[in-house]
Each structure stands twice: as structure tokens, then as C-alpha cells.
N, C-alpha and C positions, 0 to 999 in steps of 0.2 A: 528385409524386403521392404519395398518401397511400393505404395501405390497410387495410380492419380486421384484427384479428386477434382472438383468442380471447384473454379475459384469462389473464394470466399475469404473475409477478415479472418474467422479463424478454422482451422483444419484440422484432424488430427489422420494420422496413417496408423498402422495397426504396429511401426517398428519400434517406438513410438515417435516419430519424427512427426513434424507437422510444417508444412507447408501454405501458404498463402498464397494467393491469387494478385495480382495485380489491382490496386482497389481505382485506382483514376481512369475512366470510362472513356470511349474515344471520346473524341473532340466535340460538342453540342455547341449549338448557337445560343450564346448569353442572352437572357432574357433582361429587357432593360428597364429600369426602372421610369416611371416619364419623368421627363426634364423639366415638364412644365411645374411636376410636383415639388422638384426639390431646389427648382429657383422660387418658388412661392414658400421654402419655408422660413423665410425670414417672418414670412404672415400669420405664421402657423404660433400660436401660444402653447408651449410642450409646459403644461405645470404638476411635475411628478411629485408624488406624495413619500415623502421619506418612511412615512410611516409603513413601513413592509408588513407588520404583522400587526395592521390596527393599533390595541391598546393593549397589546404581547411583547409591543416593541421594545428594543433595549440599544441604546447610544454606546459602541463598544467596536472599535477596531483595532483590537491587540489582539495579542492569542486564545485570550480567553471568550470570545468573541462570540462563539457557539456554546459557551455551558451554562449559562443563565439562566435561573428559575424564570418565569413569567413574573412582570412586576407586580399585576395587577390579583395574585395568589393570595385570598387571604391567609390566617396565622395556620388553621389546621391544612390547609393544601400547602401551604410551606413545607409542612413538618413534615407531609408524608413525601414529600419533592424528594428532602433530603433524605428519608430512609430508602428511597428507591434509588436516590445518587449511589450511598455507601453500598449496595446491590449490586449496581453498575460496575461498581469500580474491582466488585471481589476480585480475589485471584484464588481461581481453584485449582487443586492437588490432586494427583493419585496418593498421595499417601495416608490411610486409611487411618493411621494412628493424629490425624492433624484435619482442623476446621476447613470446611469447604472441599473435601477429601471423594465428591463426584467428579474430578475430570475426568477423560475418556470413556473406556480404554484408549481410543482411536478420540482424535483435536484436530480442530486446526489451530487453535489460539486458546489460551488459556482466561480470560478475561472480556468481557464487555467491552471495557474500555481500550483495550489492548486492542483491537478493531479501527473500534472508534477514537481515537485519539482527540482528548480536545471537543469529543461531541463532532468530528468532524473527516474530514473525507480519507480511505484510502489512497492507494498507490499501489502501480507493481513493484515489483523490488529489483532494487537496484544492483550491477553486479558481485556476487557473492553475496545476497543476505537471501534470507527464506522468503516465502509467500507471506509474510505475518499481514496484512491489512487487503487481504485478496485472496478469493478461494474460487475452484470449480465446482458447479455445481454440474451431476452427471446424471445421463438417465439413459434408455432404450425408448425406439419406436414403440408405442400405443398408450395404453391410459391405463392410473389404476383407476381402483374400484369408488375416487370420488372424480372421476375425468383428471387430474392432474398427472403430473408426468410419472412414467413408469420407471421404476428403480434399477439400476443398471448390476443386475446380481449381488451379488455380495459388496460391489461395490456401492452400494446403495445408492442414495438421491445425492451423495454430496463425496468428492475423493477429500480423504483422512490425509495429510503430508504431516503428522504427528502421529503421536503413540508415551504412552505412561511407559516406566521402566517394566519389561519382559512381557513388553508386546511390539508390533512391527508394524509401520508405519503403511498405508496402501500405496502412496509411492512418493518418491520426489520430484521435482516440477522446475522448471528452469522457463527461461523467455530469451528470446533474441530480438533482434530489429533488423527490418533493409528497409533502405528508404526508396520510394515513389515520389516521383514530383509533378507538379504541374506548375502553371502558369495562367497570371492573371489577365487581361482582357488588355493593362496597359502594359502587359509585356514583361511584369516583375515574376519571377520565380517561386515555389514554395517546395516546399519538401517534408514528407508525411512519413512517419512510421509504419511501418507493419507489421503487425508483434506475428512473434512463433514459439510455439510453445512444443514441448518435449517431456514425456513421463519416461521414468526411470527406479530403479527397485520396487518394483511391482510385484505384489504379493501372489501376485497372479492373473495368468491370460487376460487381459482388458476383452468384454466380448465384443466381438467383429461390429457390429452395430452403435458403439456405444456414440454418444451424442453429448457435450459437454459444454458448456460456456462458464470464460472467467468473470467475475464481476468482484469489482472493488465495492469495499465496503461505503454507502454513502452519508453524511451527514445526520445529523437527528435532529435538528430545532426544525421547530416550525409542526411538526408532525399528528398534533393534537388539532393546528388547524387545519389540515388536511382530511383527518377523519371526520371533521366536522362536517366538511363541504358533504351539502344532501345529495343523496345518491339520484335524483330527480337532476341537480344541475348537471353531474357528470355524463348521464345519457343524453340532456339535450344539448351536450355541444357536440356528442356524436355523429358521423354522418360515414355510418359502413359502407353505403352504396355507390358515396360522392354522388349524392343526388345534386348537388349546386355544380356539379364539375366543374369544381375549382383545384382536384387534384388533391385535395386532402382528406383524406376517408379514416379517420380517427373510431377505433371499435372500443366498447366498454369489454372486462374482462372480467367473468365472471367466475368466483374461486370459491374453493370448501373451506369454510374457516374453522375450525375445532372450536373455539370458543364460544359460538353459539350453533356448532353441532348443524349448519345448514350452508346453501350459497349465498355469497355477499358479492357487491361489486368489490373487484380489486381495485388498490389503489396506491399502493406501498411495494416497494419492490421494483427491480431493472424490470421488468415486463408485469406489474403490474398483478404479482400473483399473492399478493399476499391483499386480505382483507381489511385487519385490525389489529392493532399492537400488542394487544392480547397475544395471539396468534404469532405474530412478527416474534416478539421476548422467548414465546416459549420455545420456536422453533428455533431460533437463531442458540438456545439454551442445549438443544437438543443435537442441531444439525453443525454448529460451529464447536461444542465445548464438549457435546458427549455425556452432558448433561441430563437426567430425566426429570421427566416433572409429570401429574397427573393427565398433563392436553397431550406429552409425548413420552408415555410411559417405556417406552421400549429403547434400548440401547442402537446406538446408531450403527453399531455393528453386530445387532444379532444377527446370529447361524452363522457368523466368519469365525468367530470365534470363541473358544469354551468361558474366555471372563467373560462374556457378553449376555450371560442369560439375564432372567426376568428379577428384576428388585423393588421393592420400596422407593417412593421418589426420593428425587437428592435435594432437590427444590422446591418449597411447597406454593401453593397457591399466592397465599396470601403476597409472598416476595415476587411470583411472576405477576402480581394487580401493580405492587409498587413500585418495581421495574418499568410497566407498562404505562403509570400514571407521570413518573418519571418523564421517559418520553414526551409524553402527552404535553408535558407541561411546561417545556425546552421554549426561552425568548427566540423570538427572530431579529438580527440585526437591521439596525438601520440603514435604509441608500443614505449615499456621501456624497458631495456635491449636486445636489440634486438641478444649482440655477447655473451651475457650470453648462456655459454654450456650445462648448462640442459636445458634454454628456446629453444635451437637451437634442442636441443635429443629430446624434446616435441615436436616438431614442425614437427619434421622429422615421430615421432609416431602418430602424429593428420591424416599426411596424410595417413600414412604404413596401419592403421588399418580401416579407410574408414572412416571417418571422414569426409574428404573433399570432398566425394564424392556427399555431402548435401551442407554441408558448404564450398560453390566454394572460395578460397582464394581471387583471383582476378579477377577483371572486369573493362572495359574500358567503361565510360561513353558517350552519344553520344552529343546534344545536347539540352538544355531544355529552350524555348525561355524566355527572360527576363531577364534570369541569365545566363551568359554567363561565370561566375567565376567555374561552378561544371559544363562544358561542354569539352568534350575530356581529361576527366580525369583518369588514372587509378589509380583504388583502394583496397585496400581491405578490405572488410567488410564483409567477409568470408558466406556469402548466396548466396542462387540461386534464390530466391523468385518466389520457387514453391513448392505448396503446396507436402507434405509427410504423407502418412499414417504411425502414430506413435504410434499405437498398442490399444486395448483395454483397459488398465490399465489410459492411459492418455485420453479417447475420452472423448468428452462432449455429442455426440450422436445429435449434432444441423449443420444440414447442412446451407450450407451457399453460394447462388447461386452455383458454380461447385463444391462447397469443401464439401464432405463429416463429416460426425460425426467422424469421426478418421484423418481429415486430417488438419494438420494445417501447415502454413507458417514456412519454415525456418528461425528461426529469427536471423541477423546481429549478430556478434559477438565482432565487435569493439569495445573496451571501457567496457569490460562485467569485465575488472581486476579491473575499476575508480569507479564501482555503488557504492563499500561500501565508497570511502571517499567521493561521490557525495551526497550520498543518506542514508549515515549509516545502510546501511545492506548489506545480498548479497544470497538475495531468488531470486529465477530463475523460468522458467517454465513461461506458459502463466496463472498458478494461484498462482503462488509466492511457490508453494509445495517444492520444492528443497530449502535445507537450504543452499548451496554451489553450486561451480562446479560439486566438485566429483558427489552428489547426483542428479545433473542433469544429467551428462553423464549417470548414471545407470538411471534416467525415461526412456530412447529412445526404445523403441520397434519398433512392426514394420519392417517399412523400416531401423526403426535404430539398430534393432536388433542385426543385424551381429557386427556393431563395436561395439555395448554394451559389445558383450561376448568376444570380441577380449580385449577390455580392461580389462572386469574381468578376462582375462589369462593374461597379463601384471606383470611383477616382482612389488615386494612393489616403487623400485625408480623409475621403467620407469612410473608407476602413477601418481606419483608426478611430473616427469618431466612434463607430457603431464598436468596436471593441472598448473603448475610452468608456461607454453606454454599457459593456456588461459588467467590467470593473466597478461602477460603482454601485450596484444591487448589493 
């Protein structure tokens, strides 16, 4: 049985086929950038600061690129860096007679770093391989009992496409593509992906409502200066009402964090739902590996199933701080060419055409106790981390405590030039959909609309500059 649904980036139908919407919107009148602006930018002095993460910085573009402690660590934050690395990196077992012997019952990945590769970005998977560096996260219409999204029955908050020996997986998961084109303002052509996705050996009825989005696993440096930024600056670059009607209405997002058992701004996460790294370790320990711990005591498939009852945790505390502090304590790479003249014309473009207006260039951090290395730092990691409605074409349609179905987290842009030699590719987007930049820059609706069409008015080299401009973050 087939049923329609309203277009949209991703869909599901109840057979489990999923369909998509057409994402290129009729035809709109390009918005132009002035001219008068960008023959004057010979005049314009563009002097970018390579230093991305202040004095967190690290000069490194090989693969290793994203796994670097902070330089500026002294010898005991070193030491506990690396007991949270070796954490990281576990590989855990169902098998009960062997070390680390909490996976599942029910996985999606067996490892931290199995995720994370490298400290570094996901992917969907390519033909014939599994979901490893990408998962659905699942729910039903309403709220639980801390406003965050409500669990989708037995399928809980997150589909399982794993399972330990003599248990069954909640189902397999496949993607396709058709492509969408458009065309730019001088007449050149593009052509967009648009994933579809499909469940299969499903343990059971998916319910008729259910609500899902995929999201690739993103990056980890940088993340300590992230929770540092005061929760004061992230609400004044909000502006929910668009009171400047400028068209950009960026909301803060306010989440339950288990770690200190109250609401925190969000800041972490494709929509911005998670609070603190804390939090971030345990659940990803919980909702990725099946994993318990004291913040998520309960198996991620209880009441599906009889191995699933109530235990002792698998992971104690003290290893989710040093996982957490880990994190916290991840270098950010340096920009690369920074006096390079089209990276400096890109840059000047990124901002001219609103770009920036999401993607805040810089931010001064406050202070984040325990790590006093990513405290009064300024940086840039070109986000506001607030949520942005970004159009119908990309929603998942799954709210997410304050974040809307079309609203997701601006995400960091640091290091988005390093993911192909970190990670060997360079798919973008919170589902890997964008095969490059360019194709990322043309997903943005929405809020992001305006600069979208600002750049498909853009000559063929000022494109390339302004992509040449995010290559090298």
C-alpha cells in the first residue's frame, strides 16, 4: 500500500517505501547582490584570522586533522584527554564472558569511534554497505514528560538496524537517490540529490504516525568551545519574531539535560537538542550502542524485549566525565590560505550575500568550569547555534523539544574544507544529501533562501571563490 504525503526532503509511507517531494521551488526572482559592493571590494581589507579555535588551535591537514588534544592542556588534562581517547575508542561486545561485554541487545554501531571516524564527519552509506556512520532517530506526535520528543512504541526514540547474537534487529534501512536540477542565473545547470529511504525486516507494525529523521554523525573538535559560548550570547543573537525583518528569525532551544537534572539552552545536536557533553556521551552511549549508564539507566529496548530488563550500569560515571572531557578538549584546525585573494573575495561574498547572517563568523567564549584552556576564547566556528527554519525540501517533519520539523541547528563550519582528507568524502547536510559545498549551499531554503538565490545570481568565479572561502575553514 502506497500513500501520498505532502512533499518533503524526507518521507516515509507506511509500506515502508518512502517518497520525496520535488525539493527546487518554482522559479523566484534572484536577489542581487549590489554591484557597487563588489567592484569596491578591491578596497575592502578582508584580514581572516587562521586562528579558528584561538589558542585551541592546531596546524594539521592530514587525516589526523580532527583528533588532537588542545595544545594549550596542561600535564593532568592531558592525561585525563587520553583516558577519555582510550573510552572513545572501546569496542563493545555482547559477549558476557569478554571486557566491555554491554553492547545492545539492540545497536547501531558498536564503538564511539566507529561513528566518529577520525573525530570526524559521517556519511550515508554507499551501495551495499550498512547505515554504520548514520542513524534514524524515531518518535510519535506529542511530548514526553520533560517536553522532548515522544518515543515511537517499542520502537523507541532511536530505530536499532543491529542486534547481539539471538536477538533481531528492529529493521534494515536502505537509501536511493533521483536527482532535481536547477539552474543558475548565468544559465549553467546543477543537479541535487534526493535521498529515499525504505525499512525492511521490521520487528513489527511501524505505528501509522511514526516521525523519523536521518542524521549523520557530525564531527567532534571544537565542542568544548562551544559549550563554553554564554548562554547570554546565544539568546541575543536570537531574533524569534524577525523583529529587524531581515527574514532571519533564529530561536534558542531549550532541552532537558539529565546531567544537571534541569532545562539548559541547546546547543549540540542537528536541531540543537542536546545541552552538554555530559548528556551528549551518555545518550549517544545509550541510544547508539545500547549501552547503560547511571544518566540512562534503562535499556533502549525495554518492554520489546525479555533481555532488555533493568541492570546495573555497563558504564560508570566517572568514564562518561572522561569521554565527556575528551570531547571538551578536541583541537580545532587551522584556516589555510588565509591571504589567498579569491579565499579573501569568498569571504567577502559569504558575508555580502547573507551568509553570515546564520553562520555568525565569530564568537567569544566565556568560561566552562574544569577546562579552563577553551575559556575566554575567541573564535570562529562560523554558527549561531540557533535553530533556523530551512524550508520544506529539507524538513524531517520531527519536532524536537522547541525545534520544529523544519527547523534545525546551524551547524559549525570549521574544518568543513579537512572532512574529505579526514574522512574521504565530502557529503554535507544533516543526511549526508549534498555531494559537496556547492550542493549544500543550493539545499538552504527557508531562512536560507534569500542567500541561496543571491548566490545562484553570482558570476561563474565569484562561486567558486565563495566555495574556494569554505574550503579553506
Amino acid at each position: 500500500m502506497r500513500r501520498s504525503i505532502a512533499p518533503s526532503a524526507f518521507c516515509i509511507a507506511l509500506t515502508i517505501a518512502v517518497s520525496c517531494g520535488d525539493p527546487v521551488q518554482a522559479p523566484e526572482r534572484a536577489i542581487d547582490v549590489p554591484e557597487t559592493a563588489l567592484k569596491n571590494f578591491t578596497n575592502t581589507r578582508i584580514d581572516p584570522d587562521p586562528l579558528s579555535g584561538g589558542a585551541t588551535t592546531v596546524f594539521d591537514t592530514t587525516a589526523e586533522a580532527f583528533g588532537h588534544p588542545l595544545p594549550n592542556l596542561d600535564a593532568e588534562g592531558a592525561e585525563r584527554h587520553e583516558e577519555g581517547d582510550d573510552a572513545f575508542a572501546e569496542v563493545f561486545t555482547g559477549d558476557k564472558g569478554l571486557p566491555n561485554s554491554g553492547l545492545g541487545p539492540l545497536f547501531n554501531n558498536n564503538a564511539c569511534e566507529a561513528c566518529h571516524v577520525g573525530d570526524g564527519r559521517g556519511r550515508p552509506p554507499n551501495p551495499g554497505e550498512r547505515f554504520e556512520t548514520m542513524l534514524f532517530r524515531a518518535s510519535i506526535p506529542g511530548k514526553d514528560a520533560n517536553g522532548g520528543p515522544l518515543a515511537a512504541g517499542k520502537f523507541g526514540g532511536q530505530l536499532q538496524l543491529e542486534a547481539i547474537p539471538g536477538f533481531t534487529p528492529e529493521a534494515s534501512a536502505r537509501v536511493f537517490y533521483t536527482d532535481s536540477g536547477g539552474r543558475f542565473d548565468d544559465g549553467r545547470t546543477y543537479s541535487l540529490r534526493v535521498p529515499h529511504y525504505s525499512f525492511r525486516g521490521l520487528i513489527g507494525p511501524l505505528p501509522f504516525n511514526l516521525l523519523t529523521s536521518p542524521r549523520v554523525a557530525p564531527v567532534n573538535f571544537g565542542l568544548g568551545l562551544l559549550e563554553a559560548i554564554p548562554e547570554a550570547t546565544i539568546r541575543a543573537n536570537a531574533d524569534p519574531n524577525d523583529a529587524d525583518r531581515d527574514g532571519i528569525s533564529g530561536r534558542v532551544n531549550v532541552v532537558f539535560d539529565v546531567s544537571v537534572q534541569d532545562y539548559v539552552v541547546g546547543r549540540f545536536g542537528w536541531k540543537s537538542n542536546v545541552g552538554t557533553l555530559v548528556h551528549q556521551t551518555a545518550g549517544a552511549y545509550n541510544g547508539d550502542m545500547g549501552v547503560t549508564t547511571a544518566f540512562f539507566p534503562n535499556e533502549n529496548c525495554e518492554g520489546e524485549f525479555f533481555g532488555c530488563r533493568d541492570h546495573a550500569p555497563e558504564v560508570d560515571t566517572a568514564t562518561v566525565g572522561n569521554v565527556a572531557f575528551y570531547l571538551k578538549t578536541l583541537a580545532v584546525p587551522a584556516r589555510r590560505d588565509v591571504n589567498d585573494p579569491q579565499n579573501q573575495r569568498g569571504e567577502f561574498l559569504f558575508r555580502s550575500i547573507g551568509c553570515a547572517d546564520c553562520h555568525t563568523p565569530t564568537m567569544t567564549t566565556g568560561t566552562l568550569p574544569g577546562v579552563p584552556e577553551v575559556s575566554n576564547q575567541r573564535i570562529h566556528a562560523y554558527t549561531d547555534l540557533l535553530l533556523h527554519d530551512m524550508g520544506d525540501a529539507l524538513a524531517d517533519d520531527r519536532p524536537d523539544f522547541r525545534a520544529n520539523g523544519n527547523e534545525f541547528r546551524t551547524p559549525p563550519l570549521w574544518g568543513v574544507g579537512l572532512v574529505k582528507a579526514v574522512n574521504g568524502h565530502t557529503t554535507f547536510m544533516h543526511d549526508g544529501r549534498a555531494r559537496n559545498l556547492l550542493e549544500a549551499v543550493l539545499w538552504h531554503g527557508g531562512e536560507g533562501r534569500s542567500a541561496r538565490e543571491r548566490f545562484k545570481s553570482l558570476r561563474f568565479d565569484d562561486r567558486r571563490a565563495l566555495i574556494s572561502f569554505l574550503n579553506s575553514l
